[in-house]
Each structure stands twice: as structure tokens, then as C-alpha cells.
N, C-alpha and C positions, 0 to 999 in steps of 0.2 A: 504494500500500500504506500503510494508518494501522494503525500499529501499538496504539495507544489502543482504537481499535473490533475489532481484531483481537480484544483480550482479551475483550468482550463478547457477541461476535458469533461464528457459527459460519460468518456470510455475508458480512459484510462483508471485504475484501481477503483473505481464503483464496479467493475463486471467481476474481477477478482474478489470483490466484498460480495457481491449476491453468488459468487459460486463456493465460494467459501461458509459460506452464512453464518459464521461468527453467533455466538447467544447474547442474547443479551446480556446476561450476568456476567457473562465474561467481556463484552465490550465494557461495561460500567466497571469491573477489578482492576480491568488490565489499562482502560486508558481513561472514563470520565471520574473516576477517583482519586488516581496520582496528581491527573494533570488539571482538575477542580481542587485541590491544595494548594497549588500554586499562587492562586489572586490572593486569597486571604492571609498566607505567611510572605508573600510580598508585601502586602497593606501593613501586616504586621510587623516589620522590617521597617518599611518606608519610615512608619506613623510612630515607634520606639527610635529611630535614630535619627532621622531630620524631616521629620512631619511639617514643623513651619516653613521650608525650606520650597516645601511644594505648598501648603496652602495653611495661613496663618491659622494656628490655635488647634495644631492638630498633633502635637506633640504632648499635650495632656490632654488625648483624646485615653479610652479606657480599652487601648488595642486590644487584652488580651479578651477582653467581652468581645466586641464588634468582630475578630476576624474568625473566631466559630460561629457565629450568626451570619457572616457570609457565607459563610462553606457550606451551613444547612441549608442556606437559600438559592445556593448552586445545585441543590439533590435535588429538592425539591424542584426546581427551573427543569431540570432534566426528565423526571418522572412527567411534570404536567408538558411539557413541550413537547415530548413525543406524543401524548395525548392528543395536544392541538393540534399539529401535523395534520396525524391522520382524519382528524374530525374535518379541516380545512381542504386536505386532497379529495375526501370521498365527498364531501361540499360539492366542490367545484369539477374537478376531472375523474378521471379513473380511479380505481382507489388504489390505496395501499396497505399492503399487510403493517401489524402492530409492528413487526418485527424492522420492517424497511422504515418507516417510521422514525422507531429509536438508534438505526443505524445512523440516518440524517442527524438526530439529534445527539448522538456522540461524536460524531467526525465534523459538523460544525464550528462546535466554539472552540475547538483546538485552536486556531489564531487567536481569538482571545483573550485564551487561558494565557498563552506563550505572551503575549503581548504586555500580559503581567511585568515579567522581567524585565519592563522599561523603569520598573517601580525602584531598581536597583542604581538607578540614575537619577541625584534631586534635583532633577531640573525639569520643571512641569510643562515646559514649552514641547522637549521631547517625548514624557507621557505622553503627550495629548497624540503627537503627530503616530507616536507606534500604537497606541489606541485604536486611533483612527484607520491606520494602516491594517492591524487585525479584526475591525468589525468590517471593513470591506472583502477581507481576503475568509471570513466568513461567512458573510454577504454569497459569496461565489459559490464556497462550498453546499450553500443549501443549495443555491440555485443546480447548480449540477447535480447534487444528489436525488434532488426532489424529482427533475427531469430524468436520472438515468433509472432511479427504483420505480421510480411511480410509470415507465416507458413510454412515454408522453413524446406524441408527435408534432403537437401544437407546442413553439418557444414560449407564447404571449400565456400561454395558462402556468406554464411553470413559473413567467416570471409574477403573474401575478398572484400565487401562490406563496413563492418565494415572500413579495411584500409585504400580504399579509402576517406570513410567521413570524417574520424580521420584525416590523414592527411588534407585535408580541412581545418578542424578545427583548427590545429595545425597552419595553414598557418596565418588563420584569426587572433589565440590569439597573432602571433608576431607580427600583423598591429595592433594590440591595443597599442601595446607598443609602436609605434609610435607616439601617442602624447609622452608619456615621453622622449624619446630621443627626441623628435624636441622640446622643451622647455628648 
């Protein structure tokens, strides 16, 4: 699986994930678990060693509350977002199994997660921009996922498909932030 050509490709490593068929359980051990630790012991890193540095008053933020309260709210992001997926595919196009689903929903926010480790850098100019950089190169990954599991002949339904989840998503990563301003 290259997660690189994944973003450009509807063929490359999506045909080898649906012949392989991976479980679920084992996509969540092996990859949305390791690599959803990631944001939150970066936050927690950032926000103990130079939290003002990125954004005033956040060095006696109560890191060690707020970066487990991310982490449940990335399981949880996971468990309902494959949910929505599939409720939104079988909506609009052809459906998709639970299974193809949460494959989408694990091989998306890898950029993300990865994008985290901007967090190891105090300079919030550069967050923002490998932020940014990882919710588009996510962005992709649904889009091709969504198109290559779901076998979709029509571009314009996956990509509106795609907007829909995104948006979702988008929704969901600004209630993560929510523990941090409520503390």
C-alpha cells in the first residue's frame, strides 16, 4: 500500500486493499490506533514545552486532561465516520459494504494524523501551512477511495460525496478543539 499514489490514483493500492480485504480490527490495531496517538502527544508536547510560542496562554493549558480527550474523540471520529460514509454512499450512489467504508475511513486521515508532527516545530505559521497540506492530501485520499470501493463511474458523485464526508469531518476536527478552548 503507497499511500502517495493512493492520493492520485483511483488504482493504484485501493485494488490491492479490496483484494487483500484487511478487517477491520486489524486496520484500526495496526494503523488508526498508532497513528491517532500521534495529534494528541504532539498537542501534548507542543502545549508542555512552548505552547505560547504557537498560540498565547496555552502553556498553562491542563495538557495532560485535553490530549486523552483528543484521542477518544479521534475513536470515536472513526467508528461514526465510517458510519456516515456508508449512510452518505448508499444516499447518493451505489452502495458500499461497512467494510469498504471503514477502509476509507482509516486510510484517510493518515495525512492528518502525520501532519501532526508539524506540532514539533513552534512556529504556527508552519503548522498551519503542513495542516493544511495534510487535510488536502486527505481530501484526495477519500476522494479516490470513495471512487475506487464504492466502483463509481460517474467522477461528479464521488466528488460530491467526497464533500459531503469532508465537510463532516471538518465539523468533527473543530469539536476536538473543544476540549482546548474549554480548559
Amino acid at each position: 500500500m503507497s499511500i502517495p499514489q493512493m492520493m492520485i490514483s483511483s488504482e493504484a493500492g485501493w485494488r490491492d486493499l479490496e483484494h487483500q480485504h484487511p478487517t477491520v480490527l486489524s486496520l484500526f490495531l495496526w494503523m488508526v490506533l498508532p497513528l491517532s496517538i500521534l495529534p494528541p502527544a504532539m498537542l501534548y508536547y507542543a502545549g508542555t514545552h512552548y505552547g505560547d510560542a504557537l498560540m498565547v496562554g496555552w502553556s498553562g493549558k491542563p495538557w495532560s486532561v485535553i490530549a486523552p480527550l483528543f484521542f477518544l474523540c479521534e475513536l470515536a471520529a472513526f467508528v461514526g465516520m465510517g458510519l456516515f460514509i456508508r449512510s452518505v454512499v448508499d444516499h447518493d450512489t451505489s452502495p458500499i459494504d461497512t467494510h469498504d467504508a471503514y477502509v476509507v475511513t482509516a486510510i484517510a486521515p493518515v495525512p492528518m494524523w502525520l501532519s501532526s508532527l508539524a506540532l514539533l516545530v513552534p512556529n504556527p505559521a508552519f503548522v498551519a501551512v503542513v495542516a493544511l497540506t495534510g487535510l488536502v492530501a486527505a481530501s484526495a485520499l477519500m476522494y479516490r477511495g470513495i471512487y475506487a470501493l464504492c466502483h463509481m463511474a460517474d467522477e461528479v458523485r464521488a466528488a460530491s460525496v467526497t464533500h459531503t464526508v469532508m465537510a463532516a469531518g471538518l465539523l468533527c476536527w473543530a469539536a476536538f478543539l473543544v476540549p482546548i478552548l474549554m480548559f
